[in-house]
N, C-alpha and C positions, 0 to 999 in steps of 0.2 A: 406592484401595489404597495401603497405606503405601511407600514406595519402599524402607525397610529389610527387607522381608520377606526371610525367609531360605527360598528353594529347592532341594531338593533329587530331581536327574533320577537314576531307576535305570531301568539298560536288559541285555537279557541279553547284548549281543555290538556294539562299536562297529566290525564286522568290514563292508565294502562294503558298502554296500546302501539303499535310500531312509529307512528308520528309523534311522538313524544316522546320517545326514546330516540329515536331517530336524531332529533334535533338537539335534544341533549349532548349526543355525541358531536353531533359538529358545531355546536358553537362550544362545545370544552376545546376541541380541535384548532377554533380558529383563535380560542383563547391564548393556547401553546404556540400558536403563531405569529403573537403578540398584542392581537386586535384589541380592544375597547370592545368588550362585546355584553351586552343585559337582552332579558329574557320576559314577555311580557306574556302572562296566562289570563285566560280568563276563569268562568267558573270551573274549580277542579274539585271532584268529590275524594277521588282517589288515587292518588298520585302514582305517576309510574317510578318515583325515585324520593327519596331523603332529600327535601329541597335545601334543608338550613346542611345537610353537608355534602349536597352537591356546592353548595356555593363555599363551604370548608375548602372542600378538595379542589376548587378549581377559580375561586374568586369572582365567579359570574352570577349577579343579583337575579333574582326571580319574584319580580312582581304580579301581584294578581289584582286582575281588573272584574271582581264579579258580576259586573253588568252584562257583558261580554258571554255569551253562555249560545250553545247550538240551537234551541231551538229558536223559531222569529217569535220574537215579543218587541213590540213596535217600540213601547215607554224602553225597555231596558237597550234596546239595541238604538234609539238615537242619546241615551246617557252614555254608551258606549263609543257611540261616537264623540262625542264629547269628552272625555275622557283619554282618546288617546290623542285625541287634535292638540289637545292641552298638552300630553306627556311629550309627544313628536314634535310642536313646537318651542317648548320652552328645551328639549335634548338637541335637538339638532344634527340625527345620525347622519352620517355618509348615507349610508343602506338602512334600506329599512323591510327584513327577508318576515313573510308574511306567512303561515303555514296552515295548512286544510282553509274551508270554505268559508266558513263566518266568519273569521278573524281576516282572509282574503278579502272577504266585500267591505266590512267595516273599517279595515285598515286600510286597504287604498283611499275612500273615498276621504281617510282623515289624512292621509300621509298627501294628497294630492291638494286637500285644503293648509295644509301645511308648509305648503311647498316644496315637499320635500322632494326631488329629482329621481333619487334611487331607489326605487321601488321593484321587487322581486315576490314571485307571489307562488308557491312551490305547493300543488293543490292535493299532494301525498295520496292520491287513490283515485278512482271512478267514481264520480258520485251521480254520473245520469243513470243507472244502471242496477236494481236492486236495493237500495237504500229505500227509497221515499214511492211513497202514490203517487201515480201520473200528475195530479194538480202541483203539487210539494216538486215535485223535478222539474215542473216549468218553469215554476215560482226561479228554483235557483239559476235553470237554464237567464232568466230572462237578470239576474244580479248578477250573473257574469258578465254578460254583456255591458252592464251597466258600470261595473268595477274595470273591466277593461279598456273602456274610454277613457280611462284615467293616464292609459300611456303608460305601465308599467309591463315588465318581463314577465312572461308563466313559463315556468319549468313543470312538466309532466314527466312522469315517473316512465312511459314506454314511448316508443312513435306510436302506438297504437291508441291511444291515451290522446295525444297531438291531432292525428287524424279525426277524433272525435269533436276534438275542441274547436279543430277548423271547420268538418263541416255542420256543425250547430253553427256557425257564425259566431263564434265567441269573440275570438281574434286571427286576424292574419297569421299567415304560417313564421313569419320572419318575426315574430315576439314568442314565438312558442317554442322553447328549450326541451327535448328529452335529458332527461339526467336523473338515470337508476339509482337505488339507494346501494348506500355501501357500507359494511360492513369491515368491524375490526377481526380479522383473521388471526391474527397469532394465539390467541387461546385456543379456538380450535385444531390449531397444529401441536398442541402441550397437553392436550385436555387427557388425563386417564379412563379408560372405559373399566366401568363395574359401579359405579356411586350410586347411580338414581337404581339400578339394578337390585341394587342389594335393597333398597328404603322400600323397591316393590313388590321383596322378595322372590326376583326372577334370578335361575341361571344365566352364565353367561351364552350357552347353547341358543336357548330358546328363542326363534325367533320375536321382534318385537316391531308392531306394527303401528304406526302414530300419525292422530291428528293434533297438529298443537291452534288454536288461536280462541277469537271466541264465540262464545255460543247466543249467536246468533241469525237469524235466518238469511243472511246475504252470504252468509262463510257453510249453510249447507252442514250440519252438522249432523240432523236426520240422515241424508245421504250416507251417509257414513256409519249409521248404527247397521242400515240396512247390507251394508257392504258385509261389515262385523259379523252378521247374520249368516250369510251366505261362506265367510271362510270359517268359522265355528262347526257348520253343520260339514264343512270337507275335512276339518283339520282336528278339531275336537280342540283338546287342551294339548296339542303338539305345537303350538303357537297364540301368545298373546295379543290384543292389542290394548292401544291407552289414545283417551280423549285429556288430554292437558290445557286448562282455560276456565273459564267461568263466562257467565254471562246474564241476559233475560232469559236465555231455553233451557237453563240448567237444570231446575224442579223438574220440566220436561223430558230432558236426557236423562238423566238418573231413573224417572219412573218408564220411559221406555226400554231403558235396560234389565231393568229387571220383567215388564211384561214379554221383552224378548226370550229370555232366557240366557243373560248374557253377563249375568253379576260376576262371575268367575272368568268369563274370558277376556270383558272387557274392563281395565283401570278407570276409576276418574280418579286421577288426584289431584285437581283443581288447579289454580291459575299456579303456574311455578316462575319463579325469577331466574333460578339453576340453568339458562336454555343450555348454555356449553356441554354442562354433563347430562343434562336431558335430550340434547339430539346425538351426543356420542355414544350412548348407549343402546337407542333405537336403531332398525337396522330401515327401515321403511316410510318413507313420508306419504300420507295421501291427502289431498290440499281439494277441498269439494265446493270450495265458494262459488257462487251463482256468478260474483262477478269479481276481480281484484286489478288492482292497477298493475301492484307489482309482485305480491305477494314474499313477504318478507322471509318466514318460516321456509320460504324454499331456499333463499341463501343461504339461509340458515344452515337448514340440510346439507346442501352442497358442499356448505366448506368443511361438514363432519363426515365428509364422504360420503352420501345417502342417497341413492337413488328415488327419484319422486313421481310420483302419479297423481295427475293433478287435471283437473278439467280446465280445457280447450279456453279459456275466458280472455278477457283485459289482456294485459300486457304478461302474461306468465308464457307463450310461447313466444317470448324473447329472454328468457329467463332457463328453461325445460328446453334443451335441443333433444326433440323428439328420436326415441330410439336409441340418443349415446347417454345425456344425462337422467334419462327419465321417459317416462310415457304421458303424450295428449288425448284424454278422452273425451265423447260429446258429453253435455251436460245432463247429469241426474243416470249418466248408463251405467249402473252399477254392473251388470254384468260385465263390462267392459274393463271398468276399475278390478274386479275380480279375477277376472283374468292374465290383466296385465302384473297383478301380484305373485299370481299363480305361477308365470315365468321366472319371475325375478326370486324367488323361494325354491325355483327347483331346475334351475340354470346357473350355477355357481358360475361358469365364467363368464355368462354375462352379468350379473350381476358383482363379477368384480371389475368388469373393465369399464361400465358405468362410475361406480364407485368411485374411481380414477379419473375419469373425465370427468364427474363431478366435480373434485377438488381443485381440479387444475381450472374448469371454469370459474368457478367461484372466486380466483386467483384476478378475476379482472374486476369485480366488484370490490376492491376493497374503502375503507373509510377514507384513508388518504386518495385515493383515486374522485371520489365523489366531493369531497372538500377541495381539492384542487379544481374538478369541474365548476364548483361556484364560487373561487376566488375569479378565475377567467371569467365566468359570467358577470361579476361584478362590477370588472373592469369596463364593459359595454355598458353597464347602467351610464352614459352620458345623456345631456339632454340633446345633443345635435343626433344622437343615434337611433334618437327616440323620434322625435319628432320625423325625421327619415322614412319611417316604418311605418308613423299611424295610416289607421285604415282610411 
């Protein structure tokens, strides 16, 4: 691949969240690789990063398209397309990599008015699945299909994820890429345990139990107070837990913690940027989302050595190897979740040789691994490869 190639990332919202962090890191990546690489947002209320010195530290511009915004609003999303049919042809990228769903349907259907060839469309989660009312999930079912005839490449985040997308009829299996997200590893092999410890006022002893992402009803966050619930009443104050995030349920989480009874067992300390020292210091992940493509917070985990418990969903039992890095449960079985903590809290050496297998999984997800997976994909965006494949 040429190192001048010129790249260009559209995403619907650089607003918290694993897709936007996510991509942040690979297009600095493919920056350091030489590329021409710009970053196109639409509306972002709250950023996952310092944009004026993310573009300091790494030279890649961050424009924002505020028309461009998730929910459908018919006036703002054909300004949007306008908008970027204008930015995409007057730039003229090589590639043109597309991220989550609105910025997916809006961007091909400008990047294909555009002419542009290379088009790559990376749909960073599940979204038939828990998000949206039955009407709202057709809605999108039926804008995929429609953005897919455009003849560009989807990369999903599992095969599991893939398989869903072929059989909705979205697109044929030979345009559909799995490629897991990846993860910079070396802070977590440097990281010192005791930081976020000390801020919580926890020993280093004390066990420490955690859910990180956000509060939300598709991430299952009720699940989890009720879990809280159930190891408080075995464990007392011989073990912590903490909810790390923010969200719409948050007023909600806070007042059911305290109708539970659980102001002292259970932390919130809100959304943190700290993950390194905030998952080296926890000893337990439990991951309760209804549905997840890939669930990021589990690499997370992983490469801090942490054993996880996570319900059976999306693409997380290709993530969770059942029994060595972690436990798969059915959805909403808190008892289940309960139990399999119950093990790992009073099994030291299973729980160390987890721990271990964790690390060394986590060892094949890294960020170089995943940015190298979409320099090769890049190189297929041709138009004879394309046309090959259409359905």
């Amino acid at each position: 691949m040429m190192n001048s190639q010129k790249i260009i990332h559209i995403i619907t919202r650089l607003d918290r969240g694993g897709s936007a962090d996510l991509l942040l890191k690979l297009a600095a990546a493919q920056r350091r690789g030489g590329r021409e690489v710009a970053i196109i947002s639409g509306r972002t209320v709250d950023p996952v990063a310092d944009c004026h010195e993310y573009h300091r530290q790494t030279g890649i511009r961050i424009e924002f398209v505020n028309c461009l915004q998730r929910e459908i609003h018919p006036w703002l999303d054909l300004q949007a397309l306008w908008r970027l049919f204008r930015l995409l042809r007057q730039r003229r990228p090589d590639i043109v990599h597309l991220h989550t769903a609105k910025a997916g349907f809006i961007g091909r259907l400008a990047a294909c008015a555009a002419g542009i060839k290379g088009v790559i469309y990376t749909t960073h989660g599940h979204i038939f699945h828990g998000y949206f009312n039955r009407l709202k999930t057709g809605i999108f079912i039926q804008m995929e299909r429609l953005a897919a005839a455009c003849g560009s490449l989807i990369t999903t985040l599992s095969e599991a994820e893939k398989q869903d997308f072929i059989c909705r009829r979205i697109a044929p299996a030979a345009r559909i890429i799995p490629v897991p997200n990846g993860l910079d590893l070396v802070p977590f092999l440097e990281a010192k345990r005791g930081i976020v410890r000390k801020e919580l006022g926890l020993d280093d002893k004390t066990p420490l139990i955690a859910w990180v992402g956000r509060f939300e009803p598709v991430k299952g966050p009720e699940i989890f107070l009720a879990v809280c619930q159930q190891l408080h009443q075995k464990y007392g104050s011989r073990i912590r837990a903490v909810m790390a995030g923010d969200g719409a349920l948050n007023e909600k989480i806070r007042q059911e913690r305290e109708l539970r009874g659980l102001t002292d067992f259970l932390l919130l300390p809100g959304f943190r940027q700290d993950i390194v020292p905030l998952f080296t210091d926890l000893d337990l992940l439990v991951v309760t989302s209804i549905n997840e493509g890939f669930g990021m917070v589990i690499l997370e985990a992983m490469a801090a050595g942490k054993p996880v418990v996570a319900h059976n969903v999306g693409g997380i039992a290709e993530v969770v190897a059942e029994g060595e890095t972690g436990f798969l449960v059915p959805v909403g079985d808190i008892s289940a979740i309960s139990d399999r903590l119950h093990l790992l809290l009073n099994d030291r050496k299973l729980y160390t040789a987890m721990s271990q297998a964790a690390s060394q999984r986590a060892a094949a997800y890294s960020l170089t691994a995943m940015t190298n997976r979409f320099d090769s994909i890049y190189q297929q965006i041709q138009p004879a490869s394309l046309s090959a494949s259409q359905p």
